[in-house]
KEBARO-76590 format. One line per field, with one value per atom (N, C-alpha, C, O): residue number from 1; chain; atom name; z, x, y. Coordinates in Angstrom, 3 decimals, padded with zeros to 6 digits. Layout:
N
num <- [NUM / ...]
chaine <- [A / ...]
atome <- [CA / ...]
zz <- [Z / ...]
xx <- [X / ...]
yy <- [Y / ...]
***
This chain:
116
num <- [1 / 1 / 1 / 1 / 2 / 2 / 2 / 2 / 3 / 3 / 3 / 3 / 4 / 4 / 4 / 4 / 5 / 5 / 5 / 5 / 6 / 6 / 6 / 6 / 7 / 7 / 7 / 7 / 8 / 8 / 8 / 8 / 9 / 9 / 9 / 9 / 10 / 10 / 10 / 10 / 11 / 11 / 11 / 11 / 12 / 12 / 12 / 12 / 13 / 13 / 13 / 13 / 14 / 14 / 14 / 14 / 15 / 15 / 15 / 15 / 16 / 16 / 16 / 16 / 17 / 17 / 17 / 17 / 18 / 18 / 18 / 18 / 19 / 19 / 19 / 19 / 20 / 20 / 20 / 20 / 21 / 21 / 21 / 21 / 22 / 22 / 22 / 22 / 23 / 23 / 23 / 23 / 24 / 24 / 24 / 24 / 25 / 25 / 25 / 25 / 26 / 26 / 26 / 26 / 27 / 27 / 27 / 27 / 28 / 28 / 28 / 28 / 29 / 29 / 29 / 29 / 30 / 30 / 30 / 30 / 31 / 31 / 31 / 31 / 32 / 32 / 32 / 32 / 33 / 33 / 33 / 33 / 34 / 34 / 34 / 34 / 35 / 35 / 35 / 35 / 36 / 36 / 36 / 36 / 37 / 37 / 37 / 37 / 38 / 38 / 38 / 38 / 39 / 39 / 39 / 39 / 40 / 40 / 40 / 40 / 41 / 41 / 41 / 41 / 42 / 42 / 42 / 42 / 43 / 43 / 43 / 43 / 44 / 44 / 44 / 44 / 45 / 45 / 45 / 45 / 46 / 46 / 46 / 46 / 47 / 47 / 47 / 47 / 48 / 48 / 48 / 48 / 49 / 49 / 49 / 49 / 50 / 50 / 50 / 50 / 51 / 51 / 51 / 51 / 52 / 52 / 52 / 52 / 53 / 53 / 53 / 53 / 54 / 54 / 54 / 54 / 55 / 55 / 55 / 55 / 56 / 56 / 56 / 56 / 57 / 57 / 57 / 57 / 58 / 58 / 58 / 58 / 59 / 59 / 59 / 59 / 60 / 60 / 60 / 60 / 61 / 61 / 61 / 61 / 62 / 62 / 62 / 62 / 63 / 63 / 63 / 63 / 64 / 64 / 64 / 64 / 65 / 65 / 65 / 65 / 66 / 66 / 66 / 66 / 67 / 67 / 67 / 67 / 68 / 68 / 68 / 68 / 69 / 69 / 69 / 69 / 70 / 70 / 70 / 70 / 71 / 71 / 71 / 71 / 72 / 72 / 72 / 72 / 73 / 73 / 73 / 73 / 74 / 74 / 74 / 74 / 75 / 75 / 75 / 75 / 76 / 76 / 76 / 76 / 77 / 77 / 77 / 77 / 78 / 78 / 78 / 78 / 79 / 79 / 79 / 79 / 80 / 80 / 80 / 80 / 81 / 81 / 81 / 81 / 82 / 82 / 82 / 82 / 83 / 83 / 83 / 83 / 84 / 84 / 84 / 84 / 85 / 85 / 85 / 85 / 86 / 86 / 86 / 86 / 87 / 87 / 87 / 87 / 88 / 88 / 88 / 88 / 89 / 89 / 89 / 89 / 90 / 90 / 90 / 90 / 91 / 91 / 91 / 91 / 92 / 92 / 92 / 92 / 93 / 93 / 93 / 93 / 94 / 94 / 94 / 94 / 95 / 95 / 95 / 95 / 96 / 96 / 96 / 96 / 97 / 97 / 97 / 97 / 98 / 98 / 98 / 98 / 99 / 99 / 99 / 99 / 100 / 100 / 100 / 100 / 101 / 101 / 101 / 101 / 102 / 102 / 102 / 102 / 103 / 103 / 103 / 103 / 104 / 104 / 104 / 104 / 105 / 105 / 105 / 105 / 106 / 106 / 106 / 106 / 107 / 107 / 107 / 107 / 108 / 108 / 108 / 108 / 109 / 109 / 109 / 109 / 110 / 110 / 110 / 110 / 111 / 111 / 111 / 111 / 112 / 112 / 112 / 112 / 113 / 113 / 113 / 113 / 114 / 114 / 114 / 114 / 115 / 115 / 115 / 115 / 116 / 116 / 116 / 116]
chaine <- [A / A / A / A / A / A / A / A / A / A / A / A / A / A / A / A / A / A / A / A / A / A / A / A / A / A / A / A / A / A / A / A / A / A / A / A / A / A / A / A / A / A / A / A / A / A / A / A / A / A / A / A / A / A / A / A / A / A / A / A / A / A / A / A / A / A / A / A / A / A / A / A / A / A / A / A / A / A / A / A / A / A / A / A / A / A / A / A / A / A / A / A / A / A / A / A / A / A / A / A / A / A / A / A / A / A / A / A / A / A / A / A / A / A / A / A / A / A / A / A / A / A / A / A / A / A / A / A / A / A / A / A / A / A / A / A / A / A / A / A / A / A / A / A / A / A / A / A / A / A / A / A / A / A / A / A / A / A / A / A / A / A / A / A / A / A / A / A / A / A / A / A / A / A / A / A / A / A / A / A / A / A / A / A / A / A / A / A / A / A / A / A / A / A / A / A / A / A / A / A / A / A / A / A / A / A / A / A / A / A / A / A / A / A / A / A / A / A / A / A / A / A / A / A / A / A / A / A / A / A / A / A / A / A / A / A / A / A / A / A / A / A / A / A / A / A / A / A / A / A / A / A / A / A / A / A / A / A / A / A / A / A / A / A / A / A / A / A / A / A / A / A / A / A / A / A / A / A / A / A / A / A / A / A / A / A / A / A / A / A / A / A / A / A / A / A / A / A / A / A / A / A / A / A / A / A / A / A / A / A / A / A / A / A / A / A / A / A / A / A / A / A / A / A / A / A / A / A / A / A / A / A / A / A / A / A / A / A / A / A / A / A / A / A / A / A / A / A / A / A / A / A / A / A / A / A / A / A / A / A / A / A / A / A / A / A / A / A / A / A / A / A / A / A / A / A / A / A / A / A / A / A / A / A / A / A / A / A / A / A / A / A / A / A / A / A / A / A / A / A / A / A / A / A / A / A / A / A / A / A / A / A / A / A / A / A / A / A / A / A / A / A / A / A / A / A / A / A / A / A / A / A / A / A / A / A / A / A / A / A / A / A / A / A / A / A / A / A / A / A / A / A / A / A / A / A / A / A / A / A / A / A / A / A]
atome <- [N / CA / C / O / N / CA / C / O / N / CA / C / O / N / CA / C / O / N / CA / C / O / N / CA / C / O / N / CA / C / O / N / CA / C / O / N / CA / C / O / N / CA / C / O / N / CA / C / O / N / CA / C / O / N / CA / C / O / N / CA / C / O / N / CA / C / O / N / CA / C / O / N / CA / C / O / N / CA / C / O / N / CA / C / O / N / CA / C / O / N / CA / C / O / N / CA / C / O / N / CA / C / O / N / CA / C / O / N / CA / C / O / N / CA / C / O / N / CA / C / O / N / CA / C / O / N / CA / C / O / N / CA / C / O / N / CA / C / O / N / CA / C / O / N / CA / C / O / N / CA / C / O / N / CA / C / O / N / CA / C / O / N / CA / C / O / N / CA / C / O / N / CA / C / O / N / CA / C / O / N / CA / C / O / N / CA / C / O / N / CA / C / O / N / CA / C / O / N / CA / C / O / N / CA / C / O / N / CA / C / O / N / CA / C / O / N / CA / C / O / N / CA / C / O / N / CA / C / O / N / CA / C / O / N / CA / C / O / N / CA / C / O / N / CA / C / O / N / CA / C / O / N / CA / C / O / N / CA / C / O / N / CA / C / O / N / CA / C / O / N / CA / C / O / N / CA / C / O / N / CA / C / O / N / CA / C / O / N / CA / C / O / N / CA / C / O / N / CA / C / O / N / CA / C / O / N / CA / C / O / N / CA / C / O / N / CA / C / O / N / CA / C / O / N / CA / C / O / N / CA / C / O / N / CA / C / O / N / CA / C / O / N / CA / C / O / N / CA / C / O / N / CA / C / O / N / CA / C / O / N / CA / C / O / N / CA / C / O / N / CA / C / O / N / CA / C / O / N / CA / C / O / N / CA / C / O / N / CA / C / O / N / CA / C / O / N / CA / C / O / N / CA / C / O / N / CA / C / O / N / CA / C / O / N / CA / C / O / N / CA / C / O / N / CA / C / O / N / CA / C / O / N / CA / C / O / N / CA / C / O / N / CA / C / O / N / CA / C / O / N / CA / C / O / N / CA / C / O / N / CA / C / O / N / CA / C / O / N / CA / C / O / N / CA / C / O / N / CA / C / O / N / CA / C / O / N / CA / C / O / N / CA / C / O / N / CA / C / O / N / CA / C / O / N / CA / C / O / N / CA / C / O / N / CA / C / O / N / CA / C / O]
zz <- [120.262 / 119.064 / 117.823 / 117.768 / 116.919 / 115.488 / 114.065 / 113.718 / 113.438 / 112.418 / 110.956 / 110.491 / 110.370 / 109.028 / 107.942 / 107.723 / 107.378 / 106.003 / 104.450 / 103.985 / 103.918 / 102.727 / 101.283 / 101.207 / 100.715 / 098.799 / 097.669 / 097.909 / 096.618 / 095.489 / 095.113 / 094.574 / 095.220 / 094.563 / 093.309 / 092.986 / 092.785 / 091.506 / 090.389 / 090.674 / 089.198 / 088.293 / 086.887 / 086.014 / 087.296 / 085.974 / 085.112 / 085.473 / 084.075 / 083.308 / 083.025 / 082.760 / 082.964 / 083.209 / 082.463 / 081.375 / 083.286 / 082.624 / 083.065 / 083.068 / 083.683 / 084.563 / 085.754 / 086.352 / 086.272 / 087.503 / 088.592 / 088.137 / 089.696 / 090.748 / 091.516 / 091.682 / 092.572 / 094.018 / 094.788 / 094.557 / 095.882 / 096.818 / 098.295 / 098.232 / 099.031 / 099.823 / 101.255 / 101.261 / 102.406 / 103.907 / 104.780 / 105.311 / 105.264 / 105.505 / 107.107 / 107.468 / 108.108 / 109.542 / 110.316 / 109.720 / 111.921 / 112.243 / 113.788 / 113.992 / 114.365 / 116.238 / 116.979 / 117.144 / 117.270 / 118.014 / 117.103 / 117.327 / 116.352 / 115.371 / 116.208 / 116.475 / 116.449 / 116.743 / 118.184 / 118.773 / 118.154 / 118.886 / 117.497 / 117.428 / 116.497 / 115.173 / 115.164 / 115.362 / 114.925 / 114.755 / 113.744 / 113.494 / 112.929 / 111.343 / 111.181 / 111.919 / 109.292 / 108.754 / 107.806 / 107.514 / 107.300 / 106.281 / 105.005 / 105.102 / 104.392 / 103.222 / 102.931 / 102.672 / 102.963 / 103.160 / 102.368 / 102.645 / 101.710 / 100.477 / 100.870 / 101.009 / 100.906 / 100.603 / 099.156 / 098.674 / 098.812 / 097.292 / 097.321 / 097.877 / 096.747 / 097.628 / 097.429 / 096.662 / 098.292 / 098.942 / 099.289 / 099.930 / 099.246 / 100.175 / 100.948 / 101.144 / 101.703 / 103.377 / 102.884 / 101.749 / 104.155 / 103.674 / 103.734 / 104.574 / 102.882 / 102.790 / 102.805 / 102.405 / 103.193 / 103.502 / 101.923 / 101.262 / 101.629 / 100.406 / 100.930 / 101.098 / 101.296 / 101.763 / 103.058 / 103.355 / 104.269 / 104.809 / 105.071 / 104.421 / 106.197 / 105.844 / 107.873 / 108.629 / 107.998 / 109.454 / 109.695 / 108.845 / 110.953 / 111.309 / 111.637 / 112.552 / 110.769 / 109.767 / 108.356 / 107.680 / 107.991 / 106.265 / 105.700 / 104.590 / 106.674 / 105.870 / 105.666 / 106.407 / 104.258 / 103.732 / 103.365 / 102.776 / 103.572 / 103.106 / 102.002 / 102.028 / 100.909 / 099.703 / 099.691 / 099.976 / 099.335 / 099.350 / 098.113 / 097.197 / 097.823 / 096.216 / 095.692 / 094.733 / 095.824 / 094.811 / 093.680 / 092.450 / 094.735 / 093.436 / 093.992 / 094.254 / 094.261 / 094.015 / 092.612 / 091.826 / 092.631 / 091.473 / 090.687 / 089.505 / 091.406 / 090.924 / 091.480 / 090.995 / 092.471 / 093.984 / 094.727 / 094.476 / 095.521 / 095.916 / 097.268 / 097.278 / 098.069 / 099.597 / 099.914 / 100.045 / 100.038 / 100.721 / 101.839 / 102.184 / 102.435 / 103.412 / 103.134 / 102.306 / 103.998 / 103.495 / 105.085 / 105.450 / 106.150 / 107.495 / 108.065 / 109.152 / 107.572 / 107.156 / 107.135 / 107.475 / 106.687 / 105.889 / 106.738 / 106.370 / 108.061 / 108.441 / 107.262 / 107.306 / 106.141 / 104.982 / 104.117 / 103.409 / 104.085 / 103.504 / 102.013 / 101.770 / 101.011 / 100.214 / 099.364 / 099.435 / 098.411 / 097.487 / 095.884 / 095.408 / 095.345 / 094.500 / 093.619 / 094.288 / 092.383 / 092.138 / 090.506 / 089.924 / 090.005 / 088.644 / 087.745 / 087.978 / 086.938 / 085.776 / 086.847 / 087.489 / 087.007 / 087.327 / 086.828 / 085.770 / 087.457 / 086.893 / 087.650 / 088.867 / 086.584 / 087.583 / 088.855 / 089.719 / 089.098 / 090.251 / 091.457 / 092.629 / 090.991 / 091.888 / 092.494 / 093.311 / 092.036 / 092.563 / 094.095 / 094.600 / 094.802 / 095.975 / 096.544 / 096.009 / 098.066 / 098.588 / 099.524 / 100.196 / 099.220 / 099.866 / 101.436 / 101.345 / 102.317 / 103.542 / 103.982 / 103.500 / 105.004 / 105.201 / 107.023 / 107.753 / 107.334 / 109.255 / 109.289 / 108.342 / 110.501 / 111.735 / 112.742 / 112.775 / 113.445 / 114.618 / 115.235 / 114.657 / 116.593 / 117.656 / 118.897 / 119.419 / 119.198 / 120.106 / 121.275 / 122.118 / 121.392 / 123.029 / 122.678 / 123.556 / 121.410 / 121.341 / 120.501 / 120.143 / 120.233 / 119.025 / 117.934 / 117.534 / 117.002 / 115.617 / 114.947 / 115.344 / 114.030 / 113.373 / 112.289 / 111.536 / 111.802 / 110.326 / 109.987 / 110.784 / 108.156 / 107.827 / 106.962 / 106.453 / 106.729 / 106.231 / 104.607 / 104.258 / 103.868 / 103.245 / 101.495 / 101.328 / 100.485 / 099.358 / 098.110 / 097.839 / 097.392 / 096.168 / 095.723 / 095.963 / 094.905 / 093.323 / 092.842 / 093.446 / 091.300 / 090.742 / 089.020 / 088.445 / 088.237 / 088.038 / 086.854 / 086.913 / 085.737 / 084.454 / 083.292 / 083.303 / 082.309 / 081.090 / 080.443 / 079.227]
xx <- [086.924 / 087.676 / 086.921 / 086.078 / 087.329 / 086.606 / 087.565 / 088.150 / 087.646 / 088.327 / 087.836 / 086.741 / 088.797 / 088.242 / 089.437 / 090.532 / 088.661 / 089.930 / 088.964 / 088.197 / 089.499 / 089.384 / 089.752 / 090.822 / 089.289 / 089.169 / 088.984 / 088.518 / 089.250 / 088.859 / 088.988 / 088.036 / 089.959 / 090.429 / 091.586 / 091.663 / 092.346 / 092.618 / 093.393 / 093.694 / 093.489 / 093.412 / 092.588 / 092.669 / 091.662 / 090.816 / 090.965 / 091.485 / 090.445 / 090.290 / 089.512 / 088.391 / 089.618 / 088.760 / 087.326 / 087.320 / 086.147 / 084.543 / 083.874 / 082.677 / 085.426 / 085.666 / 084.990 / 084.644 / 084.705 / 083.892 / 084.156 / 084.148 / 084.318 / 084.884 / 084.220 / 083.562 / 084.045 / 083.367 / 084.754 / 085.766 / 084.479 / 084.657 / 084.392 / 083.243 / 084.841 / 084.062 / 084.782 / 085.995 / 084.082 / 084.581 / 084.017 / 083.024 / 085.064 / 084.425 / 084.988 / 086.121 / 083.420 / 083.878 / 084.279 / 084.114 / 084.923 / 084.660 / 085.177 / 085.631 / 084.879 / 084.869 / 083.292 / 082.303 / 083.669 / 082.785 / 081.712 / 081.658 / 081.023 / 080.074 / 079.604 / 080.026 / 078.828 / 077.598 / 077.776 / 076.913 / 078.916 / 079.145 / 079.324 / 080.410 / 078.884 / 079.005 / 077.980 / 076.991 / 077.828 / 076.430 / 076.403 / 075.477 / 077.789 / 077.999 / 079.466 / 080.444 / 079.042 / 080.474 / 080.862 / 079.921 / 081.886 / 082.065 / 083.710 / 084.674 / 083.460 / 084.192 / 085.200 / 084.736 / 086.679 / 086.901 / 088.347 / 089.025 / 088.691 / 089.983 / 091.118 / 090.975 / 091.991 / 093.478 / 094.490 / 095.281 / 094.400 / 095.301 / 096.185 / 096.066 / 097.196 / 098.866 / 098.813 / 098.154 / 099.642 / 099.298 / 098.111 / 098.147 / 096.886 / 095.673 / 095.770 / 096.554 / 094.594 / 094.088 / 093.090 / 092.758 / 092.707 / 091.637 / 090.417 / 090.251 / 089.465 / 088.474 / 087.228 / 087.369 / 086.250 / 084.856 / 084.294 / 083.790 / 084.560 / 083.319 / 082.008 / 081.304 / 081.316 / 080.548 / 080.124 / 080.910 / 078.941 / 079.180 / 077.066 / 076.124 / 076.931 / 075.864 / 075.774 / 076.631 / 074.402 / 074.270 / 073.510 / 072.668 / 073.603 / 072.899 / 071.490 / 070.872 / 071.024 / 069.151 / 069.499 / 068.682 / 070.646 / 070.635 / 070.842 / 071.203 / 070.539 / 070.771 / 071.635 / 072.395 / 072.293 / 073.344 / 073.654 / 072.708 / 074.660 / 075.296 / 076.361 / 077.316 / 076.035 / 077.540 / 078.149 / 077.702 / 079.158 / 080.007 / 080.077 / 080.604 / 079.381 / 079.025 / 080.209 / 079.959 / 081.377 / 082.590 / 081.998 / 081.967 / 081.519 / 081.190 / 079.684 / 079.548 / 078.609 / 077.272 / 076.645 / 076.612 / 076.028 / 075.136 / 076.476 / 076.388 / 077.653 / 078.551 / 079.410 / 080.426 / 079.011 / 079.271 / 077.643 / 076.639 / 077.591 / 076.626 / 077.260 / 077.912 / 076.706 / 077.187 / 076.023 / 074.876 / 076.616 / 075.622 / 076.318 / 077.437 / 075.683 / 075.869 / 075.077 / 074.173 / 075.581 / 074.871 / 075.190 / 076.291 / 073.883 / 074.196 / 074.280 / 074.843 / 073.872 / 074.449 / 075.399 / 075.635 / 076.627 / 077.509 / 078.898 / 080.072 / 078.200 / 079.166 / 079.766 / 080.990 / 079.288 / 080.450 / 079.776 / 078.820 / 080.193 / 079.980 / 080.289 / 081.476 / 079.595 / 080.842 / 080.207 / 079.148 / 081.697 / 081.339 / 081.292 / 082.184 / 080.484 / 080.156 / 080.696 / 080.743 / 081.122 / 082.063 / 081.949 / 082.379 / 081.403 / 081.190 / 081.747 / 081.881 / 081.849 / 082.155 / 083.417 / 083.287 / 084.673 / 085.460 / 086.603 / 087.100 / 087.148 / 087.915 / 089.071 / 089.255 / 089.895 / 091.438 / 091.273 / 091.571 / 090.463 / 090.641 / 090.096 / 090.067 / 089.724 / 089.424 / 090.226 / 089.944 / 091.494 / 092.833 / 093.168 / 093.212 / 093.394 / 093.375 / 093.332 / 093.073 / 093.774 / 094.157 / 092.251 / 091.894 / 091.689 / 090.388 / 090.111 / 090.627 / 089.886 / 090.108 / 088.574 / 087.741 / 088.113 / 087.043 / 086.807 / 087.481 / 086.167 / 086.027 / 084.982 / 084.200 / 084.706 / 083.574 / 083.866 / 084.918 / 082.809 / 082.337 / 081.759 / 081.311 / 081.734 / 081.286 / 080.610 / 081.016 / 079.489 / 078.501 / 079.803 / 079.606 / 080.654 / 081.744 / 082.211 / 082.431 / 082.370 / 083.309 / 084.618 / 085.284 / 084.881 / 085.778 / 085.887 / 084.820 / 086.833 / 086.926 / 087.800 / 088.917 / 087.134 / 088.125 / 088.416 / 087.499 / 089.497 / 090.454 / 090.506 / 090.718 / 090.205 / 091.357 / 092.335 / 092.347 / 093.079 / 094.567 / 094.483 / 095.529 / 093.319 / 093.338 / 093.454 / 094.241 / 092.678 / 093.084 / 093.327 / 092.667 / 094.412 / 094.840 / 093.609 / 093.045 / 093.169 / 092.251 / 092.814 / 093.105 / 093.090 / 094.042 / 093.604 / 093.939 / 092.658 / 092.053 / 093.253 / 093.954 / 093.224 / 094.341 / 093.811 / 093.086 / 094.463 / 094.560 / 096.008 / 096.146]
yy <- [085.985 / 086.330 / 085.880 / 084.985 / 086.588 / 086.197 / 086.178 / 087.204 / 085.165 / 085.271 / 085.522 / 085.206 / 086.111 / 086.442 / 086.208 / 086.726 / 085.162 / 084.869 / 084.814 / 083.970 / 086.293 / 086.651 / 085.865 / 085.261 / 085.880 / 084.898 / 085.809 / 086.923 / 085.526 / 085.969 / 086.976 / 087.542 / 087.465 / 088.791 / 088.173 / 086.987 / 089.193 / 088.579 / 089.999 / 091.158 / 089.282 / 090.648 / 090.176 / 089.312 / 091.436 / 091.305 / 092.719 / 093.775 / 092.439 / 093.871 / 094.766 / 094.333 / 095.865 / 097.094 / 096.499 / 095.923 / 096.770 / 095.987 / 094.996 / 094.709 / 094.187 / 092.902 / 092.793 / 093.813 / 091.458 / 091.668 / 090.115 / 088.971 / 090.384 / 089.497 / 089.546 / 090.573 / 088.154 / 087.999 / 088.016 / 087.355 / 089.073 / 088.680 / 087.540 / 087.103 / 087.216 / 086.374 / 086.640 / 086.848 / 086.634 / 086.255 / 085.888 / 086.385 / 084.180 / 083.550 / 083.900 / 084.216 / 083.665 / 084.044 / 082.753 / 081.689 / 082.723 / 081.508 / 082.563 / 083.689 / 081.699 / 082.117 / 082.287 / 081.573 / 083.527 / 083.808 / 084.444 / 085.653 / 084.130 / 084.620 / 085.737 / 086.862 / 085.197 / 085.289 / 087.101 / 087.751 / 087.177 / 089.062 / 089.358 / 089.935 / 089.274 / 090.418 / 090.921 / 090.215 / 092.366 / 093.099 / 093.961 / 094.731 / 093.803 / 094.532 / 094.085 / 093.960 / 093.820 / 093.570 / 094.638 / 095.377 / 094.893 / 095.446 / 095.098 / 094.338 / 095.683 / 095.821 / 096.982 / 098.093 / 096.770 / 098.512 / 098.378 / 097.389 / 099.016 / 098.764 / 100.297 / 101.511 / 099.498 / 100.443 / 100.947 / 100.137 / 101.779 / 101.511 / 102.317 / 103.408 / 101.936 / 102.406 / 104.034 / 104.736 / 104.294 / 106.184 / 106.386 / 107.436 / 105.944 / 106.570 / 105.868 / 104.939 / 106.436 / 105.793 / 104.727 / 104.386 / 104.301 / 102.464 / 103.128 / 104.012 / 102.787 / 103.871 / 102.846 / 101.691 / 103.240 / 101.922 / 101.927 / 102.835 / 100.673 / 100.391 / 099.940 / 100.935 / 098.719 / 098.430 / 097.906 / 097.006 / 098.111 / 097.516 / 096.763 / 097.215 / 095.576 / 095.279 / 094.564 / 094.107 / 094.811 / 094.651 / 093.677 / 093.388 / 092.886 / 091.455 / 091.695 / 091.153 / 092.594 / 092.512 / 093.050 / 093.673 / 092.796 / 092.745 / 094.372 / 094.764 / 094.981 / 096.687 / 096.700 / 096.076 / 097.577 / 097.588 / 099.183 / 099.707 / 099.952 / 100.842 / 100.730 / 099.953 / 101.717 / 101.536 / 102.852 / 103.963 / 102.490 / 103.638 / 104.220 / 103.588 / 105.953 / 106.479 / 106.118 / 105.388 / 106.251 / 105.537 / 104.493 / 104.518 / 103.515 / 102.142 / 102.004 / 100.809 / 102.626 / 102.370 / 102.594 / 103.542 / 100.973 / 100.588 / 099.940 / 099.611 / 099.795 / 098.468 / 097.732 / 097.236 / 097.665 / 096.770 / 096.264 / 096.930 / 095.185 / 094.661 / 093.387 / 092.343 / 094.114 / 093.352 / 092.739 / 093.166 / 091.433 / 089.903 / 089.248 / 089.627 / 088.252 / 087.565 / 086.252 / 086.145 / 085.210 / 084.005 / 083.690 / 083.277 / 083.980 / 083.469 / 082.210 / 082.080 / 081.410 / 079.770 / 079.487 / 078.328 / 080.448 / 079.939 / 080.938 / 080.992 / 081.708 / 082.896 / 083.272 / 083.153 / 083.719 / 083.974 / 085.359 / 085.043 / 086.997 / 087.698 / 087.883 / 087.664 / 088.206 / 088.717 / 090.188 / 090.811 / 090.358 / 091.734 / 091.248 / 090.545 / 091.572 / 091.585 / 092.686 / 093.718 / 092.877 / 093.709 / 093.469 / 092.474 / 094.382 / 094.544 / 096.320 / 097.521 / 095.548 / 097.240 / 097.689 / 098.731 / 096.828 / 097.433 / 098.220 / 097.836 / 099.342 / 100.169 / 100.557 / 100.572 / 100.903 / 100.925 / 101.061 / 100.236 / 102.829 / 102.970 / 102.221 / 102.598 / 101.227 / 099.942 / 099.201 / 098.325 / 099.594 / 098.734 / 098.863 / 099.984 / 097.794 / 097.972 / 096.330 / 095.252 / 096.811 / 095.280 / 095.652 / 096.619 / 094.715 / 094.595 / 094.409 / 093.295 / 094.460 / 093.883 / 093.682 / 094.450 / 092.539 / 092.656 / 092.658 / 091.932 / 093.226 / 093.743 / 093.449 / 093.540 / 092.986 / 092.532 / 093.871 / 094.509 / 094.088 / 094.657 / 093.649 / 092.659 / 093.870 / 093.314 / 094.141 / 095.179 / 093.382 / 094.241 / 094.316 / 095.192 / 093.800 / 093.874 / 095.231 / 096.065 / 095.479 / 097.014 / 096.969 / 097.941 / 095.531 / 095.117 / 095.426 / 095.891 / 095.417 / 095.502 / 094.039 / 093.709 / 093.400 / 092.432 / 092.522 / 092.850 / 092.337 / 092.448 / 091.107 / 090.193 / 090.936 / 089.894 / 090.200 / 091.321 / 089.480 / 089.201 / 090.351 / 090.898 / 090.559 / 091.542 / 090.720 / 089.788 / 091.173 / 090.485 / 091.426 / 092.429 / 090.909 / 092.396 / 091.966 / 090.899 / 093.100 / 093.325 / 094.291 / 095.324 / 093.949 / 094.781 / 094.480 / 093.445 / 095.792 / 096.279 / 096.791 / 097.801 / 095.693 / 096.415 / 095.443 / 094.448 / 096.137 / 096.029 / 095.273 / 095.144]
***
């Protein structure tokens, strides 16, 4: 099993810019990609970023060139980087692990909420 407990979300204002963070703990080490993936009320959860255990990273054109996904493997702890934000940024954040077993892990999910 693998856990994931999410930080730093918040409300900032449109221009505004927040870290995300998630920090892992269990079984690390079956992760072979994490990602970043947000819900905002009436849509579906849609992938913002995700980044794989050799550092390649995919963004999602929504917020590329104002989002930026890291990892600090030291630290089991991912995060999002999140600049020039805009309403439609509003959304409860969630962050997932994969696992080479065939798993998927969720955490608990964090608002960002993106007003004036």
């Amino acid at each position: 099993q693998v856990q994931l407990v999410e930080s730093g979300g918040g409300l900032v204002q449109p221009g505004g810019s927040l870290r995300l963070s998630c920090a892992a703990s269990g079984r690390v080490f079956i992760i072979y990609f994490m990602g970043w993936y947000r819900q905002a009320p009436g849509k579906e959860r849609e992938l913002v970023a995700t980044i794989n255990s050799s550092g390649n990273t995919n963004i999602a054109d929504a917020v590329k060139g104002r989002f930026t996904i890291s990892r600090d493997s030291a630290k089991d702890t991912m995060y999002l980087q999140m600049t020039s934000l805009e309403p439609e940024d509003t959304a409860v954040y969630y962050c997932a692990a994969f696992g080479y077993e065939g798993n998927d892990y969720w955490g608990q999910g964090t608002q960002v909420t993106v007003s004036s």
